[in-house]
C-alpha positions as CSV (number, residue, x, y, z in Angstrom):
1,X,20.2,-10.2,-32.6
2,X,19.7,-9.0,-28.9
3,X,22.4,-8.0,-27.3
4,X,23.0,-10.0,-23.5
5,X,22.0,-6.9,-21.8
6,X,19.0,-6.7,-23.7
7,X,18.6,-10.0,-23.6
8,X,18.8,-9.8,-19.1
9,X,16.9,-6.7,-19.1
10,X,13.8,-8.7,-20.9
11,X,14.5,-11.4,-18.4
12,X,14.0,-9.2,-15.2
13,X,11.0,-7.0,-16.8
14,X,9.0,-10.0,-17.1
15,X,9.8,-11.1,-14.1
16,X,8.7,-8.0,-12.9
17,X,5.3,-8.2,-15.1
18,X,5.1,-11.5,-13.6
19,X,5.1,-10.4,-10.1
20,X,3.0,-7.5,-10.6
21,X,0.6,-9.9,-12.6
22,X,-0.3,-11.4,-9.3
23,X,-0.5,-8.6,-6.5
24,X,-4.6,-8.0,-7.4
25,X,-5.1,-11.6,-6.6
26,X,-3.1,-11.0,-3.4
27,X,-4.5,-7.7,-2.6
28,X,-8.5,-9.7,-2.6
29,X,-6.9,-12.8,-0.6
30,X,-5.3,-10.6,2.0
31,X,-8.4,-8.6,2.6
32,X,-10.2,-11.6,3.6
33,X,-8.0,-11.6,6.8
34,X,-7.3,-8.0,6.9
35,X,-8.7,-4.1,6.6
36,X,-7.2,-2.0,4.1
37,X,-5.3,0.0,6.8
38,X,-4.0,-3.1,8.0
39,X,-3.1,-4.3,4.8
40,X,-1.1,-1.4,4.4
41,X,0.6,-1.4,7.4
42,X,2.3,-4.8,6.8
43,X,2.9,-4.4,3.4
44,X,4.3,-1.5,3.7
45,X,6.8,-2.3,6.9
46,X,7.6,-5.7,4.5
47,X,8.4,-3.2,1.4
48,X,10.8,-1.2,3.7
49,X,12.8,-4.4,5.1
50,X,12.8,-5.3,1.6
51,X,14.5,-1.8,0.5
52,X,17.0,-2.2,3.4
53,X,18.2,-5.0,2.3
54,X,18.8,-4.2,-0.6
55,X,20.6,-1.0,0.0
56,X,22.4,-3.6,2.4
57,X,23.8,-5.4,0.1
58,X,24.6,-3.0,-1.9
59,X,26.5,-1.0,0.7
60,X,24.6,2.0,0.1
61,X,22.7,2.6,3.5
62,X,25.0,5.4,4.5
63,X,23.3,7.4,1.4
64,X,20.1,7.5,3.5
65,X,20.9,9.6,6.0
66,X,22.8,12.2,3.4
67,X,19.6,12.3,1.2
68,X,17.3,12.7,4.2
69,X,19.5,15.7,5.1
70,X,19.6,17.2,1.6
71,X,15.5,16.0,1.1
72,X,13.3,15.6,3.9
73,X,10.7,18.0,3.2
74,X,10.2,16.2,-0.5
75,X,10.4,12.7,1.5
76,X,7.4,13.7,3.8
77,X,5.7,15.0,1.0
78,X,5.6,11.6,-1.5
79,X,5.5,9.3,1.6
80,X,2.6,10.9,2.4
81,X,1.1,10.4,-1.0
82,X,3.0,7.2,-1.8
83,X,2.4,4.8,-0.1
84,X,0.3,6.0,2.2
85,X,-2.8,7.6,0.5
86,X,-2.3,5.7,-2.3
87,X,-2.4,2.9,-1.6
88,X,-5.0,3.4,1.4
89,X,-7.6,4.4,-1.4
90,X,-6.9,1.8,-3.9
91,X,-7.0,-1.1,-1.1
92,X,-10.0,0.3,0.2
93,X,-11.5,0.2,-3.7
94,X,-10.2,-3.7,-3.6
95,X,-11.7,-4.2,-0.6
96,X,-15.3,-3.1,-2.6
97,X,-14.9,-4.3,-6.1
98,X,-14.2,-7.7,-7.5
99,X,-10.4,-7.9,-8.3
100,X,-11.1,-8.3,-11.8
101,X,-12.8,-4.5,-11.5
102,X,-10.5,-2.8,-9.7
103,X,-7.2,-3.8,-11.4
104,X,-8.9,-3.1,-15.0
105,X,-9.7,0.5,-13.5
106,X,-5.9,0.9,-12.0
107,X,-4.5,0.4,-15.3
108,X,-6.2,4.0,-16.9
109,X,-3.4,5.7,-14.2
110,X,-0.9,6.3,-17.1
111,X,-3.8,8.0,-18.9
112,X,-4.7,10.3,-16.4
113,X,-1.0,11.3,-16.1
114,X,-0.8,12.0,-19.5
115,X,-4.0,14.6,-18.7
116,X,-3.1,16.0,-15.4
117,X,0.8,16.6,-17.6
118,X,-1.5,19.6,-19.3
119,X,-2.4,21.4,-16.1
120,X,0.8,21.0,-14.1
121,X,3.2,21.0,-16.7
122,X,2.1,23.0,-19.4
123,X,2.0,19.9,-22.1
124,X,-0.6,20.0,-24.9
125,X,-3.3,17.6,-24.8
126,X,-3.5,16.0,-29.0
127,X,-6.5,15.1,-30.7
128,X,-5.6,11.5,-30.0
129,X,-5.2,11.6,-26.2
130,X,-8.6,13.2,-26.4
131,X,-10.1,10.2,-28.7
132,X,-7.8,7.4,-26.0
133,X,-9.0,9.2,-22.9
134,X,-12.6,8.5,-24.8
135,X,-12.2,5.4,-25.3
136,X,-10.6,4.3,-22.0
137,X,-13.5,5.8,-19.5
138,X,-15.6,3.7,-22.3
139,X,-14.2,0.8,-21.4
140,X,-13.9,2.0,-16.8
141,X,-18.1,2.4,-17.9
142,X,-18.3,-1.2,-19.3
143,X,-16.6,-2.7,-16.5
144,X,-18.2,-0.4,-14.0
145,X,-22.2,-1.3,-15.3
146,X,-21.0,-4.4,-16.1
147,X,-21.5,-4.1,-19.7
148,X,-25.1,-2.4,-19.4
149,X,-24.1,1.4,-20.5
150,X,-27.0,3.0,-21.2
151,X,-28.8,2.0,-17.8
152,X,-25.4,3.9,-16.1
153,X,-26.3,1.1,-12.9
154,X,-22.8,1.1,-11.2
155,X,-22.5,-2.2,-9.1
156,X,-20.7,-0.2,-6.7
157,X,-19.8,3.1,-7.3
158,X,-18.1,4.2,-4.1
159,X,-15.2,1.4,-5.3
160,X,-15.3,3.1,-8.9
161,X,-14.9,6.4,-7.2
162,X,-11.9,4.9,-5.3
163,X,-10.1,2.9,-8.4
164,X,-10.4,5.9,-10.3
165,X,-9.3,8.1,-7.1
166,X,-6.0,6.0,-6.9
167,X,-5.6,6.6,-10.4
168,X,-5.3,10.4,-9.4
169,X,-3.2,9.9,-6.6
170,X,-0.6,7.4,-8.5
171,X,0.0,10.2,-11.7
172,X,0.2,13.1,-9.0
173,X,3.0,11.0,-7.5
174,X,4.7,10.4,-10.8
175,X,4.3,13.8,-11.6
176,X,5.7,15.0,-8.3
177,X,8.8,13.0,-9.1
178,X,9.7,15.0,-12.4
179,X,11.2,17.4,-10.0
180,X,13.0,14.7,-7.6
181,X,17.0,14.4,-7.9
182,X,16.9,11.7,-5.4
183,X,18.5,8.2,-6.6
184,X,15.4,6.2,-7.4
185,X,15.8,3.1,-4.9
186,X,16.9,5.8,-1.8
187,X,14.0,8.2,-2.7
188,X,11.7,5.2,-2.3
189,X,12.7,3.5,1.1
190,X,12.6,7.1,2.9
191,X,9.1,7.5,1.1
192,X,8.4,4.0,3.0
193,X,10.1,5.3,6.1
194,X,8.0,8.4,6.5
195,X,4.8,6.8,5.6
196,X,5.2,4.1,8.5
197,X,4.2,6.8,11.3
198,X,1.1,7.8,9.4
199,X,-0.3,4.2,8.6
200,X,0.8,3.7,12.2
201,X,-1.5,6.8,13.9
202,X,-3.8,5.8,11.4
203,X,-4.6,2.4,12.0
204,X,-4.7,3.8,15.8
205,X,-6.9,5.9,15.3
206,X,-9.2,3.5,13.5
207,X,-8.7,0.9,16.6
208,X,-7.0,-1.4,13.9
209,X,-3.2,-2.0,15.4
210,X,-4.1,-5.7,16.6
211,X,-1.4,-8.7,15.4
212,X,-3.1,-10.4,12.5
213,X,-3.4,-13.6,11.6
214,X,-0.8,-15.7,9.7
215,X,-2.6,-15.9,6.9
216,X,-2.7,-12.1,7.0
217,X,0.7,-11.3,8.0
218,X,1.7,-13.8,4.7
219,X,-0.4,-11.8,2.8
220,X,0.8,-8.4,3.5
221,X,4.4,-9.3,3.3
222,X,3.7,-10.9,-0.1
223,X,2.1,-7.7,-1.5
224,X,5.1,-5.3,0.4
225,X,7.7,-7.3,-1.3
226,X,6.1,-8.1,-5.0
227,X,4.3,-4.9,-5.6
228,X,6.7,-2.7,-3.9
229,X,9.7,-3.4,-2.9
230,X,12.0,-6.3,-4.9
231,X,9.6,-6.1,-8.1
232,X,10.1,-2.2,-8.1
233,X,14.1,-2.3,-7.6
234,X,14.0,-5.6,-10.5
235,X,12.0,-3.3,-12.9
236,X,14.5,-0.6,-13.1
237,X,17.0,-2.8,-13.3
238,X,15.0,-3.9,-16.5
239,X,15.3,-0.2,-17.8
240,X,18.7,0.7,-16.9
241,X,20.2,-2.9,-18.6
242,X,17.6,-2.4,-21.6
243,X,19.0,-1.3,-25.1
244,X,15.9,-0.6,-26.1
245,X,14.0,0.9,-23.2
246,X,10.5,0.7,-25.1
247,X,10.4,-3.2,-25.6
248,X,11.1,-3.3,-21.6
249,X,8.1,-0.6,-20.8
250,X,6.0,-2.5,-23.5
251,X,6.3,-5.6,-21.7
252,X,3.7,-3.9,-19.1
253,X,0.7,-4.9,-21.2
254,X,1.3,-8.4,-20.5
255,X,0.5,-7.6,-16.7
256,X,-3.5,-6.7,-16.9
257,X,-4.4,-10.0,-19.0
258,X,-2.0,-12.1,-16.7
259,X,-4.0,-10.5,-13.9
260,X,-7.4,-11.4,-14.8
261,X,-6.4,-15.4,-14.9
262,X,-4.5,-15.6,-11.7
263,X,-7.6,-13.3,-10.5
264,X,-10.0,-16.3,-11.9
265,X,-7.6,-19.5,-10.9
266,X,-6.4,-17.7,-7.2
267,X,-9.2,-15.1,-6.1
268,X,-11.9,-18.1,-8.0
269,X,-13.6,-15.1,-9.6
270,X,-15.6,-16.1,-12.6
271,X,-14.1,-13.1,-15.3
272,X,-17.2,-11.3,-16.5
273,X,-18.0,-10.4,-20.3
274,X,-18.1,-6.4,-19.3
275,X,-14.9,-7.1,-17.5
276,X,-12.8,-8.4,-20.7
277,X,-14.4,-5.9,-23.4
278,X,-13.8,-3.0,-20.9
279,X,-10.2,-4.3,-20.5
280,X,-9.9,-4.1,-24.4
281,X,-11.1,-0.9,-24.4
282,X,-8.3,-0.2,-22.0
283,X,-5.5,-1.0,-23.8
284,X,-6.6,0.1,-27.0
285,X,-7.2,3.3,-25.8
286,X,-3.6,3.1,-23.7
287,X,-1.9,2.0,-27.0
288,X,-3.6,5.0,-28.9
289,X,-1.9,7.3,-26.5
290,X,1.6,5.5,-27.1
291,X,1.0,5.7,-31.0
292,X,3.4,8.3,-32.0
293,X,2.5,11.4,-34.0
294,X,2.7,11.8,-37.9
295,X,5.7,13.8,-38.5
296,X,4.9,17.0,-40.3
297,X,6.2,16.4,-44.0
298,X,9.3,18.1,-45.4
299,X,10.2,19.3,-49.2
């Protein structure tokens, strides 16, 4: 039987899946009304009210300003990378690509951490992370030519260069934050803090720092609260409650095939062949790097 904490950590990671199941719709619908660095901007001001209040709640604000103190250099660093270029890229790849496209490409970031792991921290690369990483860009190729390999026609191949770009960015985050003793929730909003004066010089810069629309400002403050702010705090809530921390982080395969119908009923994008048998691809190559090694036998 489950235990209730098991039971309430399944309870928040699928609402967690949920939510993240339909940010790529919102991502396409809020770029109809705004640019990617616009996008940004209000999503990511919406994340940081979000993180506020929850450290408001929680009574934990006065931890801010100690881990600034202790952390600031690591804080301009990740904001930087997180959300800033991050998402700037992978926006800019939604803004080029059908939805379906860009979020099947997304998903291949937790194989490109396990490969950049071998350069930056020494890990040996298996035979079967060789044969997954093989199988995923198979399936980034399918979805990319939609489904015509051989001819290697990209539909667009500045947004492939992009989704696979974030990919990049996102595991050189996660692999920045092996090394970060800040508390996971604090870490996050003083990321958000520092990125808000580079999104703010950059949409200057790019003459892009008019008030949007309504349907734009709904837009961005939907994506800043469901893909990075509550969703984010609610999925390590998951974790931390969970018994059995692999059923939670399995639950995170629901997300892509969620995706792809809110992405047909929301976005109205008719799901391509390529799209689904690249996606399968995906995950089959995602679940061969998750497969755990043979133990060596013993006498």
């Amino acid at each position: 039987m489950h235990s209730p904490d098991q039971r309430r950590a399944t309870l928040a990671g699928l609402g967690a899946v949920l939510a993240w199941s339909t940010v790529a719709s919102a991502f396409k619908l809020s770029l109809q009304h705004l640019t990617p660095s616009q996008l940004l901007l209000w999503a990511n001001l919406a994340s940081l009210l979000c993180l506020l209040a929850i450290l408001s709640v929680q009574g934990r604000l006065g931890e801010l300003r100690t881990s600034w103190r202790a952390h600031w250099q690591r804080s301009l660093l990740l904001g930087a990378i997180n959300p800033f270029a991050y998402y700037l890229v992978l926006f800019q790849a939604y803004a080029l690509l059908p939805a379906q496209e860009a979020q099947a490409i997304n998903y291949t970031w937790a194989l490109t951490l396990s490969l950049l792991s071998v350069p930056v921290l020494k890990q040996r690369l298996r035979s079967q992370d060789m044969l997954a990483a093989l199988v995923c860009y198979l399936g980034v190729l399918a979805i990319a030519t939609h489904g015509d390999l051989l001819s290697l026609h990209f539909g667009n191949p500045q947004g492939v260069i992009l989704a696979l770009g974030s990919t990049l960015l996102w595991a050189g985050y996660w692999l920045a934050n092996t090394r970060d003793r800040r508390e996971p929730v604090i870490g996050l909003t003083l990321n958000f803090a520092c990125a808000l004066p580079l999104i703010l010089l950059w949409c200057a810069w790019r003459g892009q720092l008019q008030w949007p629309s309504w349907q734009g400002l709904l837009g961005g403050s939907y994506v800043g609260a469901f893909e990075m702010g509550f969703t984010f705090v609610l999925w390590l809530s998951a974790l931390k409650r969970a018994v059995n921390t692999a059923r939670i982080a399995n639950l995170i395969f629901l997300s892509p095939l969620l995706s792809l119908l809110l992405i047909h009923l929301l976005a109205g994008e008719a799901i391509l062949p390529s799209t689904l048998y690249g996606l399968a691809l995906i995950l089959f190559g995602l679940l061969l790097q998750k497969w755990p090694a043979p133990r060596p036998a013993t006498a």
